[in-house]
C-alpha positions as CSV (number, residue, x, y, z in Angstrom):
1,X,0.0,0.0,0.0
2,X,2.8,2.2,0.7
3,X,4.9,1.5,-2.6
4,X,1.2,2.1,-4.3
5,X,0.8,5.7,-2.4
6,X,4.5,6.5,-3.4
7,X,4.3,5.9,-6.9
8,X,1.1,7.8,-7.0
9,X,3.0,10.9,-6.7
10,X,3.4,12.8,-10.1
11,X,6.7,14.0,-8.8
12,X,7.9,10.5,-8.5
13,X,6.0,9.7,-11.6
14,X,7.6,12.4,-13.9
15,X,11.3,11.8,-12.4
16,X,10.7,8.1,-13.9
17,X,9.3,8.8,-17.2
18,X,11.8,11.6,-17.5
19,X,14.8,9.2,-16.3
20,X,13.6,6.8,-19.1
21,X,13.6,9.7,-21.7
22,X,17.1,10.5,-20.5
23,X,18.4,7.2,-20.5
24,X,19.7,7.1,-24.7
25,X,21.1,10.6,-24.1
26,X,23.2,8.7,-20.8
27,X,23.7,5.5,-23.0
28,X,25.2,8.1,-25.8
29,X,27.6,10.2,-23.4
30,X,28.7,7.0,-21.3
31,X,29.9,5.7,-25.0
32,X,31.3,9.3,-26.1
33,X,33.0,9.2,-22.2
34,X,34.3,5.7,-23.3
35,X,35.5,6.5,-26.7
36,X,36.7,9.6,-25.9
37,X,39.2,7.6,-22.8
38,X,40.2,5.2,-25.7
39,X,41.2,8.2,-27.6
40,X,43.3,10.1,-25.0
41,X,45.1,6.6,-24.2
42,X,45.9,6.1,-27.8
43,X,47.0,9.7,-28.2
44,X,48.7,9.0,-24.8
45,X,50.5,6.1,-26.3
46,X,51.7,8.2,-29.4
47,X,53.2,11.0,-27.5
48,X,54.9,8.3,-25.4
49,X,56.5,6.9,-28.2
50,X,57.2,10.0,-29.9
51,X,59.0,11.3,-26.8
52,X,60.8,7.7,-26.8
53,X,62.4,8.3,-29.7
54,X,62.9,12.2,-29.8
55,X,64.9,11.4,-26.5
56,X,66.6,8.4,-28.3
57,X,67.6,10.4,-31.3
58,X,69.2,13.1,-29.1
59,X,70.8,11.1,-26.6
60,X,72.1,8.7,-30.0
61,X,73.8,11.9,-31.7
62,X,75.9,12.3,-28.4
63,X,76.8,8.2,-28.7
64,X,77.2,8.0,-32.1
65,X,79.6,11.1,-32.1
66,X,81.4,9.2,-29.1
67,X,81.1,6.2,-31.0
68,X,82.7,7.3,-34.1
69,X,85.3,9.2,-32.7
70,X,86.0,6.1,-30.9
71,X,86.0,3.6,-34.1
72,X,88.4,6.8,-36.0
73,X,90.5,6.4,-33.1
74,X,91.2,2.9,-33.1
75,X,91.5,2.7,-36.7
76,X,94.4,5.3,-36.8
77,X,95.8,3.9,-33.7
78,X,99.0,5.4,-32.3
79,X,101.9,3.2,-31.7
80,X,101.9,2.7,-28.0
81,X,105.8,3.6,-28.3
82,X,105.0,7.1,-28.9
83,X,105.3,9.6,-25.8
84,X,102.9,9.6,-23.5
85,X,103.1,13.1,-23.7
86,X,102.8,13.5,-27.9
87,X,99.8,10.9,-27.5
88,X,97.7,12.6,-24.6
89,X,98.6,15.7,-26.5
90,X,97.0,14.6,-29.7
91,X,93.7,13.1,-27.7
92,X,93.1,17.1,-25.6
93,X,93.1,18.5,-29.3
94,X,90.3,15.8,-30.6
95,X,88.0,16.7,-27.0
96,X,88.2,20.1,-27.7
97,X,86.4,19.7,-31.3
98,X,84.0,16.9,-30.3
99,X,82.1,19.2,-27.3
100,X,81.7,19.7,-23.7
101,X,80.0,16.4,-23.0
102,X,83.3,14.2,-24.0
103,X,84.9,14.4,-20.6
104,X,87.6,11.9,-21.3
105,X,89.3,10.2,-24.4
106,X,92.2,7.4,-24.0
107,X,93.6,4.2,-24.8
108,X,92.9,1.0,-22.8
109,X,95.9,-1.4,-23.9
110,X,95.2,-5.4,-23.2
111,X,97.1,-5.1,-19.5
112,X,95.0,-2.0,-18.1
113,X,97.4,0.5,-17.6
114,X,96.6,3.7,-19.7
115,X,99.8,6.2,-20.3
116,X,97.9,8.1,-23.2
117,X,94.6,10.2,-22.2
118,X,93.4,13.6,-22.3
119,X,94.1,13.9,-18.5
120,X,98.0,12.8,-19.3
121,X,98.0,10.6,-16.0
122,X,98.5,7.4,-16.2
123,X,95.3,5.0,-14.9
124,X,95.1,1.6,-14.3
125,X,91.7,0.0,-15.5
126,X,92.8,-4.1,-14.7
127,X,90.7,-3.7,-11.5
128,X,87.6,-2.9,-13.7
129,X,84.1,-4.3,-13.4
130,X,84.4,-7.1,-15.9
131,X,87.4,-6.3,-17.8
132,X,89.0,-9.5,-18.5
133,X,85.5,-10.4,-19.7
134,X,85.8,-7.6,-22.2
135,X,89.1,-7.8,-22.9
136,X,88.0,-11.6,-24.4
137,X,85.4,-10.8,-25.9
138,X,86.9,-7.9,-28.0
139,X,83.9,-5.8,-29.5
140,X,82.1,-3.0,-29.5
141,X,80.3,-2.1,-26.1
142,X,79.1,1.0,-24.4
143,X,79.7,0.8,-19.9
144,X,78.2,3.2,-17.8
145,X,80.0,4.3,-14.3
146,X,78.7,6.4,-11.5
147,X,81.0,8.0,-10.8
148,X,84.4,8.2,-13.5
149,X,87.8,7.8,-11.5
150,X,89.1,10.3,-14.2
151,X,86.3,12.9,-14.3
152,X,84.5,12.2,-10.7
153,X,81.1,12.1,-12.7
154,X,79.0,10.1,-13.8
155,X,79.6,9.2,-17.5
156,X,79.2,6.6,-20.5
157,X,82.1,5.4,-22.0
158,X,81.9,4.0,-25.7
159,X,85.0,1.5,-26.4
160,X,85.6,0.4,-30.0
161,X,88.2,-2.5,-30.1
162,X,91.7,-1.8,-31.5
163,X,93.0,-4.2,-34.5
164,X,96.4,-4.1,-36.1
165,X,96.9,-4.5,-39.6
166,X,97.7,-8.2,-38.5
167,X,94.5,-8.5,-36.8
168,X,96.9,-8.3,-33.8
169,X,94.2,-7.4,-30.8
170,X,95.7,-4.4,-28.9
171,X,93.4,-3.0,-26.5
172,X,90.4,0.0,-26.8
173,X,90.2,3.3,-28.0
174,X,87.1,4.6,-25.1
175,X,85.0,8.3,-25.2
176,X,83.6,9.4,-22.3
177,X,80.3,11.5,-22.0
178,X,78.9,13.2,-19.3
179,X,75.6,12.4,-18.9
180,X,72.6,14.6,-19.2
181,X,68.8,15.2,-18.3
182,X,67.6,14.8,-21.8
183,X,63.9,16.1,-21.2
184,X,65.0,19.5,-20.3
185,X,67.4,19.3,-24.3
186,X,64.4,17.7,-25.9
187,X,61.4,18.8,-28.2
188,X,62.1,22.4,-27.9
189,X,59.0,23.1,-30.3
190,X,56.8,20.3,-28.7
191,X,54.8,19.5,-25.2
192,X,56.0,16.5,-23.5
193,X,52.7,14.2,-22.5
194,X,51.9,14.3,-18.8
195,X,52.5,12.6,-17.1
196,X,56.1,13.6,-17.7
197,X,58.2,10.5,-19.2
198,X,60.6,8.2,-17.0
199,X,63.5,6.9,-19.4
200,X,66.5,4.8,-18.8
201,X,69.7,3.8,-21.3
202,X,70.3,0.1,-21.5
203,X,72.9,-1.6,-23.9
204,X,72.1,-4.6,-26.1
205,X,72.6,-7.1,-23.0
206,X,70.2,-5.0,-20.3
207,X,73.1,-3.5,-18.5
208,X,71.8,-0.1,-17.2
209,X,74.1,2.8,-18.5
210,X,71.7,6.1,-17.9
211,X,68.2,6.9,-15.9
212,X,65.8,9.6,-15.6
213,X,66.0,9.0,-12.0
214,X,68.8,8.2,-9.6
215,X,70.5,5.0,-10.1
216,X,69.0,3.5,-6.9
217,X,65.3,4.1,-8.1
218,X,65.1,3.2,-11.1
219,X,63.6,0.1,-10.4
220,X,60.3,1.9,-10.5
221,X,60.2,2.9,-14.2
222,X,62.4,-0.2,-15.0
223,X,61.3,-3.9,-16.1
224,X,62.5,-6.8,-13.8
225,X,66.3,-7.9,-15.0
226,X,64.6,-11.4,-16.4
227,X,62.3,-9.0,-18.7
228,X,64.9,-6.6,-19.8
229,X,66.2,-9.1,-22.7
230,X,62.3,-9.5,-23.9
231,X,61.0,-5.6,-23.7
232,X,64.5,-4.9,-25.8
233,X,63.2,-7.4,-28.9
234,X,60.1,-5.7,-29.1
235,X,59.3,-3.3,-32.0
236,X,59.8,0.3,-31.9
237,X,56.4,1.3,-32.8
238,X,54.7,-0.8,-30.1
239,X,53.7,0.4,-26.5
240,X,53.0,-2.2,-23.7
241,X,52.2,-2.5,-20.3
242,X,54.3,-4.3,-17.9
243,X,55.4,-4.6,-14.1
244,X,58.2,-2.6,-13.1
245,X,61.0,-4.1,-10.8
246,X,59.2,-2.8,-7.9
247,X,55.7,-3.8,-9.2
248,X,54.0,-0.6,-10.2
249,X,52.2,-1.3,-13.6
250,X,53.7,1.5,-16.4
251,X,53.1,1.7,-20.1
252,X,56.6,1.3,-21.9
253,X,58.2,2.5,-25.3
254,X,61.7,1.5,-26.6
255,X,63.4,3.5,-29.2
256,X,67.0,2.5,-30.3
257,X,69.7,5.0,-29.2
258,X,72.6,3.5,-31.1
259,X,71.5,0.6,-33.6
260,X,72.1,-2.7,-32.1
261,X,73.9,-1.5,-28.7
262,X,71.5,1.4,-26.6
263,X,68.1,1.2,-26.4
264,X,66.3,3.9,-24.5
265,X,63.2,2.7,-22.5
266,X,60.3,5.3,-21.8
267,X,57.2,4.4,-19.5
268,X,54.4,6.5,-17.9
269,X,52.1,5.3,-15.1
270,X,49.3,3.6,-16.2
271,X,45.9,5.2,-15.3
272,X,48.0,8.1,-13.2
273,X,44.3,10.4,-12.9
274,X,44.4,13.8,-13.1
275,X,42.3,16.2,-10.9
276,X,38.9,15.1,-11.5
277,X,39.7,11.2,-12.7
278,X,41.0,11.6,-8.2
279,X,37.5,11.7,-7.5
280,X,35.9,9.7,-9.7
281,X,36.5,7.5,-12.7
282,X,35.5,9.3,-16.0
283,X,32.2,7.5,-16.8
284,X,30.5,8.4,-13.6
285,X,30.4,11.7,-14.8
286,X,27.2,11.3,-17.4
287,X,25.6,9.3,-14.6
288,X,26.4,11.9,-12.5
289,X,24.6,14.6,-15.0
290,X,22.0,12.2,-15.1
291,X,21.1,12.8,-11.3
292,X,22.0,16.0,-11.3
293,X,19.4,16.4,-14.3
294,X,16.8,14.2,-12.2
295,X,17.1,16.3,-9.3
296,X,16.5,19.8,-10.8
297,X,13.9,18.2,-12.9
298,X,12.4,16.7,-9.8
299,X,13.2,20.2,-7.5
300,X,11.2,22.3,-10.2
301,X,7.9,20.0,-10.6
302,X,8.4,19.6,-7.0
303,X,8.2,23.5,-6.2
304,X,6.4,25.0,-9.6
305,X,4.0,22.4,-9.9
306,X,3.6,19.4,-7.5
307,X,3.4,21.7,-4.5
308,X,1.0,24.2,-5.5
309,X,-1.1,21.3,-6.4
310,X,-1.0,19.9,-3.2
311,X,-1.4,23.0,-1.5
312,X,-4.4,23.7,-3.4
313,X,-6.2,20.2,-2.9
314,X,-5.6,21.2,1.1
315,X,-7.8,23.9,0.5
316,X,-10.1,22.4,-1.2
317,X,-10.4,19.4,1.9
318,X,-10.1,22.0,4.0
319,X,-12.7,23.8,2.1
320,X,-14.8,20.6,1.4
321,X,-14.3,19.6,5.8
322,X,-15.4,23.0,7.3
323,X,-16.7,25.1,4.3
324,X,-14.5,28.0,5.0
325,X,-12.5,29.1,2.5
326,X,-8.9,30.5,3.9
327,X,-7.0,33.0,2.0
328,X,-4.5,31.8,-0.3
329,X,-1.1,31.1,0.4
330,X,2.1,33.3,-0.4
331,X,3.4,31.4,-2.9
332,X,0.3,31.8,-5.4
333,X,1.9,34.6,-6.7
334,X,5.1,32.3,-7.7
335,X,2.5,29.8,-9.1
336,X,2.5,28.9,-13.3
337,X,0.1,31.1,-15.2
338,X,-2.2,27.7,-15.3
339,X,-2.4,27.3,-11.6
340,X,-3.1,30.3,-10.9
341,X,-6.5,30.3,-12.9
342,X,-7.3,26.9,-11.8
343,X,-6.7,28.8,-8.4
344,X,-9.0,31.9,-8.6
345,X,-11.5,29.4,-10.3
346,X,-11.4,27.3,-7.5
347,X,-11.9,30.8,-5.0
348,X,-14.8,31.9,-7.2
349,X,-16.8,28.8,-7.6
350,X,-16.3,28.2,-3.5
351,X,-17.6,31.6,-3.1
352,X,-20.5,31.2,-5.2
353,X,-21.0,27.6,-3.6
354,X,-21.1,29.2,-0.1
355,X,-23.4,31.9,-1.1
356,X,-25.5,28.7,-3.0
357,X,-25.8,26.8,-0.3
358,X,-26.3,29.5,2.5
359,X,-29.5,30.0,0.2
360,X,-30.4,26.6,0.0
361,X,-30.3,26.2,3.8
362,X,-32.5,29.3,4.6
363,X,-34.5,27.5,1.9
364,X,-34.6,24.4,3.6
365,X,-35.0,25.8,6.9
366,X,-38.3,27.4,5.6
367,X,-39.7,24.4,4.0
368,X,-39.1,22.1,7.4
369,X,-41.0,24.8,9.7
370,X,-43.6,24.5,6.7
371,X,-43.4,21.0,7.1
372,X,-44.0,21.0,10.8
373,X,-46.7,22.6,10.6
374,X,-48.3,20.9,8.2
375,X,-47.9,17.9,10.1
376,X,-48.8,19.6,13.0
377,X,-52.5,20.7,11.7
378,X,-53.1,17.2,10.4
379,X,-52.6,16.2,13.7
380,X,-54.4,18.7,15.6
381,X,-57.2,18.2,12.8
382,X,-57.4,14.4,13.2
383,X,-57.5,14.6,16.9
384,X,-60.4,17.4,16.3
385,X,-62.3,15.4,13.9
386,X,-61.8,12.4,16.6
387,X,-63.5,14.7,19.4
388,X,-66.4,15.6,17.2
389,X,-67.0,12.0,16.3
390,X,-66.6,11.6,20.2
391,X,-69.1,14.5,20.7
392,X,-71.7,13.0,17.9
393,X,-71.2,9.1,19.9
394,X,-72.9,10.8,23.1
395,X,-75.3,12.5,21.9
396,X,-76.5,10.0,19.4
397,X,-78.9,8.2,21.8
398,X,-78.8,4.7,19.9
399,X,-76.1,2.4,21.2
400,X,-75.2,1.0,17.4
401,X,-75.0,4.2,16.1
402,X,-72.4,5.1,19.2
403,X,-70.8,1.7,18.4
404,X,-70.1,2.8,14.7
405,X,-69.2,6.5,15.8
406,X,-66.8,5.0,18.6
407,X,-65.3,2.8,16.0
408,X,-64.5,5.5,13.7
409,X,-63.3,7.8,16.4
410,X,-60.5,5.3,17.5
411,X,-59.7,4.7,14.4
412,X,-58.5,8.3,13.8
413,X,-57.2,8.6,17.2
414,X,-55.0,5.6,15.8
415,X,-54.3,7.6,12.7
416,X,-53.6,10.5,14.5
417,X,-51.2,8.7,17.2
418,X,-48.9,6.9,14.2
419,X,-49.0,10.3,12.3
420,X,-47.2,12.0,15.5
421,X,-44.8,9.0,15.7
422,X,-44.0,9.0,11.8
423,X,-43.4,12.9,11.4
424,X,-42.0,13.4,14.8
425,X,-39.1,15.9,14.8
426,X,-36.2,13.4,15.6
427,X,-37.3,11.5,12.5
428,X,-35.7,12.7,9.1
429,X,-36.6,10.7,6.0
430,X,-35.9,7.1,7.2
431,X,-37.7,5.6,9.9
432,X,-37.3,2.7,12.0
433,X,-40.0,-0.1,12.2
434,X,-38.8,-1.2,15.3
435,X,-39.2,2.1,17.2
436,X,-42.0,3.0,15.3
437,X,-44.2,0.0,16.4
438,X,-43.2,-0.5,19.7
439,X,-44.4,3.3,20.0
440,X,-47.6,2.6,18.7
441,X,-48.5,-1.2,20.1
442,X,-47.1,-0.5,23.8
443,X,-49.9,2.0,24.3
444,X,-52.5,0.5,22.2
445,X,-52.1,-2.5,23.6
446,X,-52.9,-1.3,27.3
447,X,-55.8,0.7,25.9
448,X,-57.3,-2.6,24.0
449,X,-56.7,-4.7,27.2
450,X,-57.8,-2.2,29.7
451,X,-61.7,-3.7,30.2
452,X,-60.0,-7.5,30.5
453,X,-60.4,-9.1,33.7
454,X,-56.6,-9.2,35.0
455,X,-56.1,-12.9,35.2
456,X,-57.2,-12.8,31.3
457,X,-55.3,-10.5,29.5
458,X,-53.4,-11.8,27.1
459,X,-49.3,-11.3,27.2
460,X,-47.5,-8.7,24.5
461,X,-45.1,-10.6,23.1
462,X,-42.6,-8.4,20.3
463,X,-40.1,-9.5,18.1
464,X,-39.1,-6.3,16.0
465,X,-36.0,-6.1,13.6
466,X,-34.4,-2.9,12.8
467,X,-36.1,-2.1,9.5
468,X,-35.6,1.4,8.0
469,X,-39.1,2.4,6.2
470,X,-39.8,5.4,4.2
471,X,-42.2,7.7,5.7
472,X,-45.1,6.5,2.9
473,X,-44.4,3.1,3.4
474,X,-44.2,3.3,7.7
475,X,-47.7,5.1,7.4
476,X,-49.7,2.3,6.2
477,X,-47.7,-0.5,7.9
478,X,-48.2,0.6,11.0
479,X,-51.9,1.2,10.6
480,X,-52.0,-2.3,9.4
481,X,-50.8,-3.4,13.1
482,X,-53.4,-0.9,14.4
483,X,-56.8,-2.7,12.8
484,X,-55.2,-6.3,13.3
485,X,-54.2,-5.7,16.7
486,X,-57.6,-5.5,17.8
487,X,-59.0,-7.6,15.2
488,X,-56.8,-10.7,16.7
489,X,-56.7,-9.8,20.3
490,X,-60.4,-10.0,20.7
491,X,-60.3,-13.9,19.9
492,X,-57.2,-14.5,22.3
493,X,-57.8,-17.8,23.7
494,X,-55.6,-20.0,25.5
495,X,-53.0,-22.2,23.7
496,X,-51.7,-25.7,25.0
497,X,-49.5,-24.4,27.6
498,X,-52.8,-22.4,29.1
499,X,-51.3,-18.6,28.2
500,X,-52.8,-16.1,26.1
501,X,-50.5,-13.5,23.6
502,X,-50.7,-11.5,21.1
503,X,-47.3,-11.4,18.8
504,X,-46.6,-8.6,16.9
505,X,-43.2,-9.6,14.6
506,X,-41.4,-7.3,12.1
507,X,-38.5,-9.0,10.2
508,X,-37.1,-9.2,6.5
509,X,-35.4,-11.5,4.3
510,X,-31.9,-10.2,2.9
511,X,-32.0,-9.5,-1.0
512,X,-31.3,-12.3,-3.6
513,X,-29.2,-9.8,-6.2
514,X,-26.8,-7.2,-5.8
515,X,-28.8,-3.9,-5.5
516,X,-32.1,-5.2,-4.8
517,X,-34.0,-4.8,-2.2
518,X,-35.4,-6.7,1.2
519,X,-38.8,-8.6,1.5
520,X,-40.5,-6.8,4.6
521,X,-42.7,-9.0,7.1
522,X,-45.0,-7.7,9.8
523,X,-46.9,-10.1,11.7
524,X,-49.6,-10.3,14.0
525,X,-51.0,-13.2,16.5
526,X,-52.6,-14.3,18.9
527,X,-53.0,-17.7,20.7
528,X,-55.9,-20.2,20.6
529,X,-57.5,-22.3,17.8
530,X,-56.9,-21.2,14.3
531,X,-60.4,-19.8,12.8
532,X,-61.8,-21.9,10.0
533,X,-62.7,-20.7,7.0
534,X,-65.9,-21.0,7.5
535,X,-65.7,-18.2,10.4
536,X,-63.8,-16.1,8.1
537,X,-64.7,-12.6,9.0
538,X,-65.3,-9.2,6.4
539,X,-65.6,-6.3,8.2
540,X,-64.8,-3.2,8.2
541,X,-60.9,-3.8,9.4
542,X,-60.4,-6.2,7.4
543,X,-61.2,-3.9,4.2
544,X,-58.7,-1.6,5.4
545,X,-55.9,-4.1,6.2
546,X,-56.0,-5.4,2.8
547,X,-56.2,-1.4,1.1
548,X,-52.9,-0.7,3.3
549,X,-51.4,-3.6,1.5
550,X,-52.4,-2.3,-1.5
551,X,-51.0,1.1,-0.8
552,X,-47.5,-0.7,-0.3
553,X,-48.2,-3.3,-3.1
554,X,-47.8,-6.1,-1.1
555,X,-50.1,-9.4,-0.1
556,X,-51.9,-10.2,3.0
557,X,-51.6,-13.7,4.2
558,X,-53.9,-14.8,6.9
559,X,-52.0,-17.7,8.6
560,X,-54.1,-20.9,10.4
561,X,-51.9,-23.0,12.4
562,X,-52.4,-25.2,15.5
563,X,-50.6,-22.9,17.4
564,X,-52.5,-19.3,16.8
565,X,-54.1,-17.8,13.9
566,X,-52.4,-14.6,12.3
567,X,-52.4,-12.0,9.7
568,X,-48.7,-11.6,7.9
569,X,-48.1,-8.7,5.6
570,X,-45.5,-8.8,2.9
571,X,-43.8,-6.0,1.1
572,X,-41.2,-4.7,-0.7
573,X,-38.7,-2.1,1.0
574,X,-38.0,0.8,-1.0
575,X,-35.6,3.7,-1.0
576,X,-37.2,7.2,-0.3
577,X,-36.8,8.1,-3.9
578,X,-38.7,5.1,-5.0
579,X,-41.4,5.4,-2.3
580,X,-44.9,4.2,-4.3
581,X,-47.9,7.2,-4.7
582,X,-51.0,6.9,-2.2
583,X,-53.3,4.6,-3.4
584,X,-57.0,5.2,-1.7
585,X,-58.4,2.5,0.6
């Protein structure tokens, strides 16, 4: 009942519909959101790789300078009998045209111990990380150290292997380079994608030679060492996503630095939100709209329309309750050009209904006083034309004549008596058979009884329903008890039990279809021996009990049973509306 009342409210009602109208426009801008995402990662990918390899290509011009002058160097190698001095010489003259990031240019003979360099001190490099390894293997390689023992930085070194003409292995010819951030050198004319790209310089076997970041952390933009050889034989032109060494997810690129010996390997975080994408993922945000649109849609037929509505039904119960008609509310200047006229309609037709109805009840009010006193002369006149029939009985001199005359006189006393109980002032349309006879017999009764010796009068027995009459159809009903009452209770005798009573009975039988209305029974009878037919009397009451049931077109049964003999009238309850005309006696 409560989910029924709910969705009974137009608010609630137009928030729906307008939710379902609004729900291809959220479809739409959840797949725009979507595409839209799928179109910044792509573009997010690009930039990556384009910044991979602008990066590569700047940080490969310093190498492959290196690298040549390193391969020109050991292919015009100078005897290692020449002075030290001529040698190292000849080396400062080559740094000074190659730039300031060669920091360093000597020869590495097979036993280590370097006499020609640009510093012109000689070095020993036997003790170096891996150099018997290199000094077997005899190619081309590229080493990175923190921190140079010649230059105290942190450099790359490319060594190209030295060959006499007898393919006699002699050593290397080694460039240093001081390393360098390459964003801040890179893409002049372009924007680097945020988020801004990690990088680090590995050779062809993984070996780490430069970072973005300090040599101890970059295993958070760097592949795990078993992954390193598998990232490097990927293409160019492909992005992926991997774990990093320390196991953040990142999206990588590799560009080559120097063909076949560096590679340089971007990465950005994956999913690294910006401002908004920190409080919420980017497809809430047309759901988001959505309730946003709901709720302003909801707040303005809430306040312009569902409110003033309600407010004005209020009135109108309240109007409808008390019939006073309060002033209008404040906001019924703020109400819609529609509600407002429905508004003053509603004042104007209350106004005129009020004035209506005051009308109708002065009206009414006349007609009931008019009524009364109607009913109040008919009274007084039956009880007068009863007192001149009274009048007439004693001065008539001849005891059948008073018979007839006292006959007629209590018969309009009768009349008169149910006529003040029928149109009484407590009783409005309706009337109750129940209350109505028990009026009329109680009193009758003791009058009928009255000359009875008081070890013969018979016992009242009633057994009344609560049957609601119309006035027209009480009238003659009860007048029918009135003539059979005495009719009956003059033939009282005693039954098997030895008691005399008189029954009056009122009941009905419920309808048989939907709509229809009650059979109506009123009974009278007494005790004793059932009258034969023979006896069957035609007087005078008996002609008026059976025009009675005509006026409520109904039948008259006269019962005969071992137990009493009775009169039974049966009729047909109507509404007031359907009450049938007088019909004469």
């Amino acid at each position: 009942m409560a989910r029924r009342r709910m969705w009974a409210s137009l608010s609630l009602r137009l928030a729906v519909m307008l939710s379902l109208a609004l729900v291809p426009l959220g479809l739409i801008a959840i797949s725009q959101t979507t595409e839209l995402r799928e179109r910044y990662d792509r573009v997010s990918e690009l930039n990556l790789r384009v910044s991979a390899e602008a990066l590569a290509r700047q940080e490969g011009m310093a190498i492959e300078t290196a690298l040549g002058a390193a391969e020109a160097l050991a292919s015009t190698y100078l005897p290692l009998a020449a002075p030290a001095a001529v040698c190292s010489d000849a080396l400062r003259r080559l740094k000074g045209r190659l730039g300031q990031r060669v920091v360093f240019i000597g020869f590495i003979p097979v036993d280590g111990m370097m006499t020609c360099g640009t510093d012109g001190a000689p070095h020993d490099f036997s003790t170096f990380p891996g150099f018997d390894a290199h000094m077997t293997r005899r190619t081309l390689f590229v080493t990175s150290t923190e921190e140079s023992r010649i230059s105290r930085t942190r450099v790359i070194t490319v060594h190209s292997p030295i060959w006499t003409e007898t393919e006699e292995f002699r050593g290397y010819a080694s460039v240093a380079l001081a390393t360098e951030d390459l964003i801040e050198g890179c893409c002049p004319d372009a924007t680097v994608a945020e988020p801004i790209l990690d990088y680090v310089l590995l050779d062809r076997n993984g070996a780490l030679l430069d970072a973005s970041r300090e040599m101890a952390a970059v295993d958070a933009i760097l592949p795990g060492e078993e992954e390193r050889a598998e990232v490097l034989a990927r293409p160019p032109e492909e992005t992926f996503v991997a774990r990093t060494a320390s196991g953040e997810t990142r999206r990588f690129s590799v560009a080559e630095v120097v063909p076949m010996q560096v590679f340089l390997v971007g990465s950005v975080p994956i999913g690294l939100p910006t401002r908004l994408d920190q409080l919420m993922p980017p497809n809430i945000y047309p759901v988001l709209m959505w309730l946003i649109s709901l709720a302003l849609v909801f707040a303005v037929v809430e306040g312009s329309l569902v409110a003033p509505v309600r407010a004005m039904a209020d009135r109108m119960r309240e109007f409808g309750d008390t019939r006073e008609l309060r002033p209008p509310s404040a906001t019924v200047a703020a109400m819609p050009l529609e509600l407002r006229r429905i508004e003053t309609a509603f004042a104007e037709t209350a106004a005129r209904l009020v004035q209506e109805e005051a009308q109708l009840a002065d009206t009414l009010h006349d007609k009931e006083v008019l009524l009364k006193e109607v009913h109040h002369r008919v009274k007084n006149n039956l009880q007068m034309v009863s007192s001149i029939l009274n009048m007439q009985m004693r001065e008539a001199g001849d005891p059948a004549i008073e018979t007839v005359l006292g006959k007629a006189a209590g018969r309009i006393a009768s009349l008169a008596a149910v006529h003040r109980q029928v149109y009484s002032a407590d009783r409005t349309g309706a009337v109750g058979a129940d209350e109505l006879l028990r009026e009329i017999v109680l009193p009758l009764s003791q009058t009928l009884m009255s000359d009875w010796p008081a070890g013969e009068r018979p016992g009242l027995r009633l057994d009344l329903a609560p049957i609601r009459l119309t006035p027209d159809q009480a009238m003659p009903a009860a007048m029918f008890v009135v003539e059979a009452l005495p009719y009956l209770l003059a033939e009282a005798q005693p039954d098997a039990d030895g008691a005399r009573w008189v029954l009056v009975r009122a009941t009905d039988s419920p309808p048989v279809w939907e709509g229809d209305m009650a059979d109506v029974w009123i009974e009278v009878r007494r005790s004793g021996p059932a009258r034969s037919e023979a006896d069957e009397a035609s007087g005078l009451g008996l002609r008026l009990i059976r025009g009675f049931a005509r006026q409520l077109q109904g039948e008259v049964h006269e019962g005969r049973t071992e137990h009493g003999h009775g009169l039974a009238l049966r009729f047909r309850a109507m509404p007031f509306s359907d009450a049938p005309p007088e019909i004469g006696v």
